[in-house]
C-alpha positions in Angstrom: 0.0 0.0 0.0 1.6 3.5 -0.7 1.5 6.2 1.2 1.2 9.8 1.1 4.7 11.0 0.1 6.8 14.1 2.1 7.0 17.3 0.4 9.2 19.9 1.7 9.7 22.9 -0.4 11.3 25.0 2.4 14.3 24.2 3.9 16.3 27.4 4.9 19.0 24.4 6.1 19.7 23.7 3.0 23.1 25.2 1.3 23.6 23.2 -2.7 27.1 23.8 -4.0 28.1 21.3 -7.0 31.4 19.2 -6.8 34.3 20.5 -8.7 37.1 18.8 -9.4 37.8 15.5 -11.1 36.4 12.8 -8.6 33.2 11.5 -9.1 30.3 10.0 -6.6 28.2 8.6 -9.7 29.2 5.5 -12.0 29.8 7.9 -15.0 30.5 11.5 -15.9 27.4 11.2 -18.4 25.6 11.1 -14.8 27.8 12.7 -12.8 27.1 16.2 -15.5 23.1 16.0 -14.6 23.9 15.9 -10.7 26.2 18.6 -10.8 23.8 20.5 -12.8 21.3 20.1 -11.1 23.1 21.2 -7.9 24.7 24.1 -9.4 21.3 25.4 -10.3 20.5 25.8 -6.6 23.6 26.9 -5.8 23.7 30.8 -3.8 25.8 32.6 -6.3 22.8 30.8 -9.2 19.3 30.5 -7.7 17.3 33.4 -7.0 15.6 31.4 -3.9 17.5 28.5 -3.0 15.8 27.4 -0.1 13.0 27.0 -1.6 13.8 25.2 -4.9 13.2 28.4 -7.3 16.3 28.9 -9.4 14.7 32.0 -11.4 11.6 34.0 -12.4 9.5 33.6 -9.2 8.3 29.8 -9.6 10.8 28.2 -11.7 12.3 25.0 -10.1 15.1 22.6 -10.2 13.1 19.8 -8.5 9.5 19.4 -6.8 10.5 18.9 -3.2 13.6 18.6 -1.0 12.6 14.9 -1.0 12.4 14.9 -4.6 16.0 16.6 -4.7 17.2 14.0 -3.0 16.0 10.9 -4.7 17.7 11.9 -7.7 21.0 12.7 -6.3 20.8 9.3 -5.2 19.4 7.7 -8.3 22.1 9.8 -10.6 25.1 8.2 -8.4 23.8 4.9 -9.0 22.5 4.9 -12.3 24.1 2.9 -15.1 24.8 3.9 -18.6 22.3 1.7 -20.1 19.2 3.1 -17.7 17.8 6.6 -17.6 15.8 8.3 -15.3 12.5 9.7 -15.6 11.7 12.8 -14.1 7.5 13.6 -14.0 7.3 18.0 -12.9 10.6 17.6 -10.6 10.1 14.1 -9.0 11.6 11.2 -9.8 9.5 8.4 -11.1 11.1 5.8 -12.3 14.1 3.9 -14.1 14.2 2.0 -16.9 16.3 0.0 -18.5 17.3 1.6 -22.0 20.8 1.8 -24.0 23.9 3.9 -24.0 22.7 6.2 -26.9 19.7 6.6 -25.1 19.9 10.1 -22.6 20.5 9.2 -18.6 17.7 11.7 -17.8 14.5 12.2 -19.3 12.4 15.6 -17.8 8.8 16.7 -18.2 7.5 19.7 -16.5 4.5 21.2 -15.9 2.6 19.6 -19.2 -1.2 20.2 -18.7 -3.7 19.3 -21.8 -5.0 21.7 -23.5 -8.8 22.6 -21.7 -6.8 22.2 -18.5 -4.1 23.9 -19.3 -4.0 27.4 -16.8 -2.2 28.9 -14.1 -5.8 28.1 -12.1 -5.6 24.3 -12.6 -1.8 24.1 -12.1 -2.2 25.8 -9.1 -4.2 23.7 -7.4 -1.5 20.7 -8.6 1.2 22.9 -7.1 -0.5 23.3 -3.6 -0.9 19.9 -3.1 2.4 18.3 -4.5 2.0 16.9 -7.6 3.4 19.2 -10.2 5.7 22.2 -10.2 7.0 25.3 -13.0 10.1 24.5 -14.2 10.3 27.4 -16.3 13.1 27.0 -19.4 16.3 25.9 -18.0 15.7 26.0 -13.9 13.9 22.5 -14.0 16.3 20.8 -16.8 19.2 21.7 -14.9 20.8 24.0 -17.4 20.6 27.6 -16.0 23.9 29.4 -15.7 22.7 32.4 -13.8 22.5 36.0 -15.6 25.6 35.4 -17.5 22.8 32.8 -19.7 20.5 35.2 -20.8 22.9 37.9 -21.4 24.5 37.3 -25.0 21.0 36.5 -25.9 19.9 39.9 -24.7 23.0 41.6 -25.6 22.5 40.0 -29.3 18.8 41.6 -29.1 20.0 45.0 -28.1 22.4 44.5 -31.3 20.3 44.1 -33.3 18.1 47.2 -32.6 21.5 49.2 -32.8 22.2 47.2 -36.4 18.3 48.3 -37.5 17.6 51.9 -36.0 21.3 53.4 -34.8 23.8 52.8 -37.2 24.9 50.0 -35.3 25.6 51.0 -32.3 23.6 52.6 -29.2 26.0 55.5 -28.1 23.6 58.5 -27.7 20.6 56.8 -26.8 18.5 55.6 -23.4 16.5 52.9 -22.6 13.7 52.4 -20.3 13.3 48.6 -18.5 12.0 47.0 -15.7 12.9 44.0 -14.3 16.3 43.3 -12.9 15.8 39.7 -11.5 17.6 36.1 -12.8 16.5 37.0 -16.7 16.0 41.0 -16.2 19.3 41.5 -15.0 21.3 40.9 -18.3 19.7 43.6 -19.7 22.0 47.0 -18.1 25.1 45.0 -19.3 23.8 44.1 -22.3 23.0 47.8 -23.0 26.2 49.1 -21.8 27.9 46.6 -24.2 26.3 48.2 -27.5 27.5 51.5 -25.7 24.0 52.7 -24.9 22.9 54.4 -21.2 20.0 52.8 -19.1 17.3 52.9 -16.8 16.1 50.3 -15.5 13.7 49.6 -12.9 12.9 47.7 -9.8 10.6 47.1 -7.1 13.3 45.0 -4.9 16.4 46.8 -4.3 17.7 43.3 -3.3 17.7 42.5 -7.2 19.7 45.9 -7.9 22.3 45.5 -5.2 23.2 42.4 -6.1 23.3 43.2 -10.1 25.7 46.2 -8.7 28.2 43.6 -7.4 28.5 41.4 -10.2 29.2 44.3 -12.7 25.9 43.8 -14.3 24.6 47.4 -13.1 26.7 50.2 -12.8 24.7 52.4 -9.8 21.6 52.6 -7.8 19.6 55.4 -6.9 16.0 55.5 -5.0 14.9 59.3 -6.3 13.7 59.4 -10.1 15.3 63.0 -10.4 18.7 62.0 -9.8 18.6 58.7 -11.6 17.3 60.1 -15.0 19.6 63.5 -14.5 22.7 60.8 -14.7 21.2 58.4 -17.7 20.3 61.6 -19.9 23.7 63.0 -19.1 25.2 60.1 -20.3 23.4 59.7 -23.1 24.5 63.2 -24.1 27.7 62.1 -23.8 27.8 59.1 -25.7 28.6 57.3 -22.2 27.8 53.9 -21.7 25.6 53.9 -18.2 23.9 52.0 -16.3 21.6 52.9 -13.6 18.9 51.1 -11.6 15.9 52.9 -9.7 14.2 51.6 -7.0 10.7 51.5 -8.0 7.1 50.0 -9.7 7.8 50.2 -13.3 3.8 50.4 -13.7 4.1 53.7 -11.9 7.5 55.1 -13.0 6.7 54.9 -17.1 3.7 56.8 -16.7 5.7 59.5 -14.3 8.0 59.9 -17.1 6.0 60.2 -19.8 4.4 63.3 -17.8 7.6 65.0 -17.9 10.4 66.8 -20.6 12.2 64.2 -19.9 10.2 61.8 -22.0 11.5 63.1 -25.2 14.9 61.5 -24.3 13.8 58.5 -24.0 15.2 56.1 -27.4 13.8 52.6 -26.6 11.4 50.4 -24.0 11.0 47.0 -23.2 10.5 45.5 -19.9 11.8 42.0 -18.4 9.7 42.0 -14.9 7.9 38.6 -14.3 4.7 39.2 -15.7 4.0 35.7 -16.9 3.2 35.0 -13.5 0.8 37.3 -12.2 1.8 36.4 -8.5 4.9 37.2 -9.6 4.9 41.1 -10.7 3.8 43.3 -7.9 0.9 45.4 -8.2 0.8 49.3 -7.5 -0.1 49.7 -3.8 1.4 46.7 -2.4 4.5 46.8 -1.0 7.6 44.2 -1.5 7.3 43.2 2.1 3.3 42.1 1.8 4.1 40.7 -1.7 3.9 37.3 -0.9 1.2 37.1 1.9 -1.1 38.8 -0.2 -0.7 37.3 -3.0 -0.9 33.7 -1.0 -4.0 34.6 1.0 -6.5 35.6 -2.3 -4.4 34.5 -5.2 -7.7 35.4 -7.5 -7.8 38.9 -6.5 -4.1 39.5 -6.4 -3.8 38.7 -10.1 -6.6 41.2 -11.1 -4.6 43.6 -9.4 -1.5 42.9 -11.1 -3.0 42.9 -14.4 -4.5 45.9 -13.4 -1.2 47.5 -12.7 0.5 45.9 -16.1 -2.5 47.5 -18.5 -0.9 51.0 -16.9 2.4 49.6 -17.8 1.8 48.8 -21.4 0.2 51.5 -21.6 2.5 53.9 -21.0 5.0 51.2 -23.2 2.5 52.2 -26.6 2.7 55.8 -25.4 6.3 56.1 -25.6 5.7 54.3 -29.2 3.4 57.0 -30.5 6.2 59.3 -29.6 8.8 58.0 -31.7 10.7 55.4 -29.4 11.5 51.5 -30.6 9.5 49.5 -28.4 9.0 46.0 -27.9 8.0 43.1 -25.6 10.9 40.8 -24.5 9.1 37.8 -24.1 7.2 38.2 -20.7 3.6 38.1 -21.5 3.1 41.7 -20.3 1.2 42.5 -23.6 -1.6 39.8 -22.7 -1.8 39.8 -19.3 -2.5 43.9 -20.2 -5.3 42.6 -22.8 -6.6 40.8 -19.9 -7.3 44.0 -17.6 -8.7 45.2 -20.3 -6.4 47.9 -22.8 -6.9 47.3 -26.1 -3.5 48.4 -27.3 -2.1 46.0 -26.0 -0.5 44.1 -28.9 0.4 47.8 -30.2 4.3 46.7 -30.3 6.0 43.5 -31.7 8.0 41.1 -29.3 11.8 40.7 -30.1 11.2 38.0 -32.0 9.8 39.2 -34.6 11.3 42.2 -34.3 15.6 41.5 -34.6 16.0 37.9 -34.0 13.8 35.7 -36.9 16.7 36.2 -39.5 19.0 34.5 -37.0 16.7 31.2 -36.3 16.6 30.9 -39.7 19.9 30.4 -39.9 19.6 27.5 -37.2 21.0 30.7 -35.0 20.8 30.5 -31.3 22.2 29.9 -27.5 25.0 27.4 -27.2 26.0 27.4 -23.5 29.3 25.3 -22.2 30.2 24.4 -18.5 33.3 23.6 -17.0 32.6 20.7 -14.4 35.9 20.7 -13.2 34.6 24.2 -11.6 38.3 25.3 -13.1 37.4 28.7 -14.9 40.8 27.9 -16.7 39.2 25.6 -18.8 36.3 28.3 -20.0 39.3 30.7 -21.2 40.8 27.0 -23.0 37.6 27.1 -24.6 37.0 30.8 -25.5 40.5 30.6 -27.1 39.8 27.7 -28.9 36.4 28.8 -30.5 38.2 32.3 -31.7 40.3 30.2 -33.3 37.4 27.5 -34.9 35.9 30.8 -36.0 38.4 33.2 -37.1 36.6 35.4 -39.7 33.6 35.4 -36.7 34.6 39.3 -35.3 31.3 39.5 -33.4 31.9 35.6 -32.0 35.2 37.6 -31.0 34.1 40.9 -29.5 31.5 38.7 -27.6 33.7 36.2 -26.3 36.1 39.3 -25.1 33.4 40.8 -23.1 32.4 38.2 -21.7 35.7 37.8 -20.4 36.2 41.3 -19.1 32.5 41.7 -17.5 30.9 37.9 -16.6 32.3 37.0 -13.1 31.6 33.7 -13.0 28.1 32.5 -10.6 28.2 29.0 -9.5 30.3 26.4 -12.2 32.6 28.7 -14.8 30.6 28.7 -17.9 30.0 30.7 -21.0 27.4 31.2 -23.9 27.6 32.4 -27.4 25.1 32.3 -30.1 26.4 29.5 -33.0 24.4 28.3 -36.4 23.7 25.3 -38.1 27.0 23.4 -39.0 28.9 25.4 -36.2 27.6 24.1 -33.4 28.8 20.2 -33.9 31.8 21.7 -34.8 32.4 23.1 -31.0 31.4 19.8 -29.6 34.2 18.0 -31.3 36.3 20.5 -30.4 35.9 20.7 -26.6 35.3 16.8 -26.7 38.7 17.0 -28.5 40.3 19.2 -25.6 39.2 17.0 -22.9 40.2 13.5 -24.5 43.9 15.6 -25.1 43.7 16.6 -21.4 43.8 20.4 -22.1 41.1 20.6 -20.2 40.6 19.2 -16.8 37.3 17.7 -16.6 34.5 17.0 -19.0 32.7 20.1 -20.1 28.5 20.3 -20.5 26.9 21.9 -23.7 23.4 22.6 -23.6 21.6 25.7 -24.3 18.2 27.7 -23.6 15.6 26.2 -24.4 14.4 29.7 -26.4 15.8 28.4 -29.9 15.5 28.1 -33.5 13.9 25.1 -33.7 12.8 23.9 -30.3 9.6 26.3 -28.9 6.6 27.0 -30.2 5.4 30.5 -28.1 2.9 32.7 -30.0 3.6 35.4 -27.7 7.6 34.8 -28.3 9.7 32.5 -30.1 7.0 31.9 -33.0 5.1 35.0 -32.7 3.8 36.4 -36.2 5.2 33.6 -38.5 5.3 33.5 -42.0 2.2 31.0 -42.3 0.3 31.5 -39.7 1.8 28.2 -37.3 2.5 30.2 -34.1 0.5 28.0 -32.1 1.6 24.6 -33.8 3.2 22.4 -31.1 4.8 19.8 -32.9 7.8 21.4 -33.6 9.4 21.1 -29.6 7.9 17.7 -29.4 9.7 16.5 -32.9 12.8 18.4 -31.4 13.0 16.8 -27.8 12.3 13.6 -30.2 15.1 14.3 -32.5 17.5 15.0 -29.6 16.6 11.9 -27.4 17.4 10.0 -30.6 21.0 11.7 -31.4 22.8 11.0 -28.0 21.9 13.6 -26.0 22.6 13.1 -22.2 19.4 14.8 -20.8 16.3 15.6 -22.7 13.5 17.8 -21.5 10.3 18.9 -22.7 8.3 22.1 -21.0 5.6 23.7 -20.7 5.2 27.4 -20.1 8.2 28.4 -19.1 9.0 32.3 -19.8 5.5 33.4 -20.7 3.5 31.3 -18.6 1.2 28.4 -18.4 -1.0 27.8 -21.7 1.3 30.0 -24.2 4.3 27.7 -24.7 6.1 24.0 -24.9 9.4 24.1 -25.5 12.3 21.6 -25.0 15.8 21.4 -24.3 18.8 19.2 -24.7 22.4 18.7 -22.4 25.0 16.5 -23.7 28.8 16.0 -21.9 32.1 15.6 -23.8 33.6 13.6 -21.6 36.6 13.1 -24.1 35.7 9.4 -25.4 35.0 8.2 -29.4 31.2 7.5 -28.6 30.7 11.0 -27.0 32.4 12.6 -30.2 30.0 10.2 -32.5 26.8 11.6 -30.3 27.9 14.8 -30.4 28.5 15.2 -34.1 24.5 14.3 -34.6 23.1 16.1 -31.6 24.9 19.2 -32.3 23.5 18.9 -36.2 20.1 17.7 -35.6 19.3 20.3 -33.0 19.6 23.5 -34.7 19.0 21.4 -38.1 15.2 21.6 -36.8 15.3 25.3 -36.9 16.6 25.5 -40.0 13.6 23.3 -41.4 10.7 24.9 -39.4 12.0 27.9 -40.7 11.9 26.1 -44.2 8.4 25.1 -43.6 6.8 27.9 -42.6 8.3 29.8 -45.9 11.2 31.7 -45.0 13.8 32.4 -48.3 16.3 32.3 -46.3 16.4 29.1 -44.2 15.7 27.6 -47.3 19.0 28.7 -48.7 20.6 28.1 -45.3 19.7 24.4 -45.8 20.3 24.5 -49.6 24.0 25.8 -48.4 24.6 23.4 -45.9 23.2 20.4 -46.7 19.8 20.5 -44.9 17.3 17.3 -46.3 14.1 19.0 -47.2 11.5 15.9 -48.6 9.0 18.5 -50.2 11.1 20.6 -51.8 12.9 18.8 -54.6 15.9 20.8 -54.7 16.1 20.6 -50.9 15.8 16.6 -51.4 19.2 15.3 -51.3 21.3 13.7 -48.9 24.2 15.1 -46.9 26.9 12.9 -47.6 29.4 15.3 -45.1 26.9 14.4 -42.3 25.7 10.8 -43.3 30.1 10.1 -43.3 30.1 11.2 -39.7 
């Protein structure tokens, strides 16, 4: 007879810090990588709220319950490389006897059906144990702290400088809000293209600590002063960044009543508005946040999408008066409809907006890890991809920064953004520097889960494509498909993550060069497949130039008859 299981999501005792180094607890490095992963997400210097599970963005978790934590710690060190876990919304659920091509870990998280699929229903599943958010890369073990969503963000911000500014965003200010686990890239990422920002924040906690890391450059509490120095800057052609302590929902609107508005160049806004719960309305202060929003969860929402509808608002405002706009990927837009303002869809997301070109290219987030917790091996790598790619000067300028600004949070890692036939081409590499012992320890690659190929997101990632599929679904599921079938080492499919529950599913892939011939023969087809899928759902949906990007590089297209032929580089490998 089984009995009702402990469930623990609060443990203030509890302090995660992966293992560095090259001894190992589990029977394998291709489970040793998921364990230390998945520690190094709650790790201090990584998780937003450790104690509690949430790596970033309010809800998202590494694992369902402390208990549930702990069961796969144990199962990871004793798993063999012919079985793979299954992990069911961050608990462990079973073991099964598969192959060594097969992944060691298989994740689902927080996959409703479709009639059933809301925050309301998945609430109620939360409250009593049986389901949890694991947003994109917090509950497939993959997050990487700020430094993972910066070059994404960064890239973005590029972009806008590439369409609008002649490339570069000296002389102009931006307006944010949101400086938490995804928000915080954003001041860096601005500085880094040259440009001054504002950005806001209700929790100075989120400020202060964006300060330290180099991420933000000062904090101020009086709107007078904080806009005085951003203007200034931007007069000057001064990079700046400065965070304000304050409710974006009421800031905007402040500015848009003053001179000062005409100043302002762009607007976006990273707060957590895909979770209601988690963006705090106007009139509640951070200290209440959470009981308030625990004790009438209904009414807290309406409040919060009360306070969002002001926010957009004053977003399409700053629009009509000249300034680029546009939603990065939050769900503020549609939580605004919600409450009621009809504008709300006024402004593009990014997508859309500067980064389609890229996925159809197979263009997106490849993120490394050092497990060896030795940041010399990250600067082994970074010099060994400059030198992969030598005719790459914006892999290069990236990789440079990154060095001179990222301080390291949790395991060294890195990220850069790398395209279809580039990507397998780093795996072998690293693989390469492992098996030669120029680097200590076997490295991770994985990547967010936002990709070319692997999320379908109408309010994101697929908003506004070519023909109409925004909503289709069956591109993640072929992808997490794909991936489980190429050798990947862990293999996750999501729901929700980034924009909230019933606007996404998206999946994501890990694999470990551990240095041996069958990780270099798994990694040659993961790290083709996998961006290979952007590439064709690019293709399918009508894009030119996907269809010359697999025409180019050897992309099999069966309904196009001059896509229809075989790679005979790729079938060789």
């Amino acid at each position: 007879m089984t009995t009702k299981q402990t469930f623990t999501q609060h443990d203030p005792s509890r302090v995660i810090r992966a293992d560095r180094g090259t001894e190992i607890t589990a029977k394998s490095w291709q489970t040793e990588a998921p364990k230390r992963m998945l520690m190094n997400n709650l790790d201090p210097e990584v998780a937003e709220r450790p104690e509690d599970l949430v790596v970033y963005g309010g809800t998202g978790r590494a694992a369902r319950s402390w208990e549930a934590y702990d069961a796969i710690v144990r199962t990871l060190d004793d798993l063999e490389d012919d079985e793979t876990l299954l992990v069911q919304s961050g608990k462990p659920v079973g073991v099964m006897r598969t192959h060594e091509w097969a992944p060691r870990v298989l994740i689902a998280n927080s996959n409703l059906v479709g009639d059933w699929a809301n925050w309301e229903h998945f609430r109620e599943l939360e409250a009593e144990g049986l389901m949890m958010y694991g947003q994109m890369t917090a509950g497939s073990w993959i997050y990487i702290a700020t430094q993972g969503i910066l070059q994404g963000t960064y890239e973005t911000f590029g972009a806008i400088a590439e369409k609008r500014y002649g490339g570069t965003l000296a002389g102009t200010l931006t307006i944010t809000g949101g400086c938490g686990g995804m928000g915080g890239a954003q001041p860096l990422s601005v500085t880094l293209n040259g440009g001054a920002c504002l950005i806001i924040d209700v929790d100075r906690t989120r400020l202060d600590r964006r300060q330290a890391k180099r991420y933000l450059d000062e904090v101020d509490t009086d709107l007078d002063t904080a806009l005085a120095k951003v203007i200034e800057a931007k007069k000057n052609k001064q990079a700046l960044s400065v965070g304000l302590v304050g409710n974006a929902a009421e800031v905007l609107p402040l500015i848009l009543d003053r001179d000062e508005a005409a100043e302002v160049d762009i607007v976006t806004d990273q707060t957590s508005a895909h979770d209601p719960l988690s963006y705090l309305p106007i009139g509640v202060s951070v200290d209440d946040w959470q009981d308030e929003a625990e004790q009438d969860a209904e009414k807290f929402t309406i409040r919060a999408e009360e306070s969002m509808a002001k926010h957009v608002r004053a977003m399409v405002e700053f629009q009509d008066r000249g300034a680029e706009v546009f939603d990065y990927g939050n769900s503020i837009r549609d939580e605004a409809r919600k409450a009621g303002y009809d504008r709300a869809f006024d402004f593009p997301g990014f997508v859309p907006a500067y980064i389609r070109p890229l996925f159809c290219e197979g263009l997106g987030p490849f993120r490394w890890v050092a497990l060896s917790g030795d940041p010399k091996d990250i600067e082994v790598t970074d010099k060994a991809l400059k030198e992969l790619f030598p005719e790459n000067q914006h892999l290069h300028t990236w990789l440079d920064a990154a060095n001179e600004y990222v301080e390291f949070e949790g395991l060294p890692a890195r990220i850069c953004w790398l395209g279809y036939k580039e990507r397998q081409q780093a795996g072998l590499l690293f693989n390469q520097l492992v098996a030669e012992g120029k680097i200590s320890a076997p490295i991770v690659i994985g990547r967010d889960h936002l990709d070319s190929g692997s999320v379908a997101s109408p309010y994101r990632e697929t908003e506004s494509m070519l023909d109409g599929t925004d909503a289709v679904a069956d591109w993640p599921l072929l992808n997490a498909m794909v991936n489980a079938s190429s050798g990947a080492t862990w293999v996750s499919i999501h729901h929700g993550g980034g924009v909230g529950i019933g606007r996404s599913i998206h999946a994501g892939q890990v694999s470990v060069a551990d240095g041996t011939e069958l990780a270099a023969q798994k990694l040659a087809r993961l790290l083709t497949n996998d961006p290979g899928m952007g590439v064709i759902r690019h293709v399918d949906a009508g894009y030119d130039r996907a269809s010359e990007v697999a025409g180019e590089r050897g992309q099999r297209v069966p309904m196009i008859p001059e896509l229809d032929k075989r790679d005979e580089e790729s079938a060789a490998q």
